[in-house]
C-alpha positions, 0 to 999 in steps of 0.5 A: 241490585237489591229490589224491596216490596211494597204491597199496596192495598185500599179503599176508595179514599185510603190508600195503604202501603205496607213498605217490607224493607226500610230501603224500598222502591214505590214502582208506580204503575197502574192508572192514576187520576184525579176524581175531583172538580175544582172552580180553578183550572190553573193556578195553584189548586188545593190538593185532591190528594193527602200522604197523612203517614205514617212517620218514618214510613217512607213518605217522602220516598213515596212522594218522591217517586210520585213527582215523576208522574208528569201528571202529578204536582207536589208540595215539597215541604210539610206544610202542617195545615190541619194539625197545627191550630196556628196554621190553621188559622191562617186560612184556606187561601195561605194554604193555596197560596202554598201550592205548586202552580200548575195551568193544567185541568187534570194534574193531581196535587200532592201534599205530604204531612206525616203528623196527620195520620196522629192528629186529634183534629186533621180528620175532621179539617181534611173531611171538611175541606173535601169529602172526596180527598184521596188519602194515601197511608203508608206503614211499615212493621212498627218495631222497625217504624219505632226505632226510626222514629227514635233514631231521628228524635235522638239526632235531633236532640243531639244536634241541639245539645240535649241529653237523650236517654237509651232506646230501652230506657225511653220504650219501657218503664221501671216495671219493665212495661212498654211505654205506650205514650211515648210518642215513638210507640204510640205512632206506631199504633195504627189502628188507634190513629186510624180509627178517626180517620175512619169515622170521617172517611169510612172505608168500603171495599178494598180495590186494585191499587191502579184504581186509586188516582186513575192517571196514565202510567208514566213512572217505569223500573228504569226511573229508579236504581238502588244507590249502594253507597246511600243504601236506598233508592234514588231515581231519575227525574226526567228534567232535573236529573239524578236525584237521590233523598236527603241525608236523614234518610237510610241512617244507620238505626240504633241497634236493639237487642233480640230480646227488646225487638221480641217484647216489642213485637209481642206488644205490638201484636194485639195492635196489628191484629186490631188493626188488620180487622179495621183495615178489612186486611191481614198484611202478612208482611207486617212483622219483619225480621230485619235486624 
């Protein structure tokens, strides 16, 4: 069996989760608990926590894994609440009447969009709709998080019919510069993007992870095995069985050549240094080498 590392690290409403392998497994441990107060103790509860990203970071595995707490409920889609204004707009009660139902007072619920993290506007909705939101970020090396997130729009594309242009093509211009605002590049700088979540947010000192949502740990090893056939982690869940993620996750990524990853990793570098000093932690395993 092939074990992946996660290191984990955050701040009293932020939570950073450094993924060092593209297949990986979130061996939740610790204490997780809800530090909310909410006017309904049963029915479906507005969520006291958010995975705002990143995309193609490993959020939904990170999800995932999380549902096997018995003491954590999640929303299985991406309800797009504080990015998308047509959402938005349907009100705070829709996005309850989008929650698991649970008649338990101390279940922590989770809900899972990854175009937070980038939003202009959801910092300031989340901040608004609970100052004590608990937000969990997950990031990976973004060389490797670019080429993913190509890979996915280049599926997307092709499933409907459209051109799609080579992976050097889209990451550099005609002059041979990084594209910065191409949508696969610029959500793979993080401090830009964490920066606003910041000035809503602000970060204190970094804690233990078992800190963070402070419930009894129910999630052990055994729960998860690596699937060889998939290349990644599925887990047991204690009710439904067996479960592994869909079939968009672990695809074979583009392949890129050493020299692109090595401009791309030198662009990157500045970013990931700014966003070491935001952060008020250097993640030395940021920049991988996995091609």
């Amino acid at each position: 069996m092939h074990f992946a590392t996660l290191h984990v690290y955050l701040t009293n409403r932020l939570l950073f989760c450094v993924l060092a392998l593209t297949t990986f497994v979130y061996l939740l441990s610790g204490r997780l608990a809800p530090t909310f107060s909410r006017g309904q103790l049963a029915g479906r509860r507005l969520p006291s926590c958010l995975i705002i990203g990143a995309r193609k970071g490993g959020t939904r595995a990170m999800l995932q894994f999380l549902s096997l707490h018995p003491k954590i409920r999640i929303v299985p889609q991406e309800l797009h609440y504080f990015d998308d204004n047509a959402t938005y707009n349907k009100g705070i009660e829709w996005y309850r009447s989008q929650m698991p139902f649970t008649d338990q007072p101390d279940v922590v619920v989770v809900e899972k969009t990854p175009a937070y993290f980038v939003s202009a506007v959801a910092p300031e909705r989340v901040r608004l709709l609970d100052p004590s939101m608990k937000l969990i970020l997950v990031v990976r090396d973004p060389v490797i998080r670019t080429v993913s997130d190509y890979t996915q729009v280049m599926h997307s594309k092709l499933s409907k019919g459209k051109p799609v242009a080579g992976f050097e093509r889209s990451v550099f211009d005609s002059a041979g510069m990084v594209r910065a605002c191409y949508k696969p590049i610029l959500n793979s700088l993080y401090v830009i993007h964490l920066k606003r979540w910041l000035a809503y947010f602000p970060a204190s000192q970094l804690q233990a992870a078992e800190r963070f949502l402070q419930l009894e740990p129910k999630i052990s090893a055994d729960q998860l095995y690596f699937n060889r056939t998939k290349g990644f982690y599925c887990y047991h869940h204690p009710l439904q069985g067996n479960i592994c993620l869909g079939n968009t996750k672990g695809r074979l990524h583009v392949k890129i050549s050493p020299s692109t990853r090595a401009r791309l990793k030198t662009f990157f570098h500045k970013y990931n240094q700014l966003f070491y000093a935001c952060a008020n932690r250097t993640f030395t395993c940021l920049l991988l080498h996995e091609y």
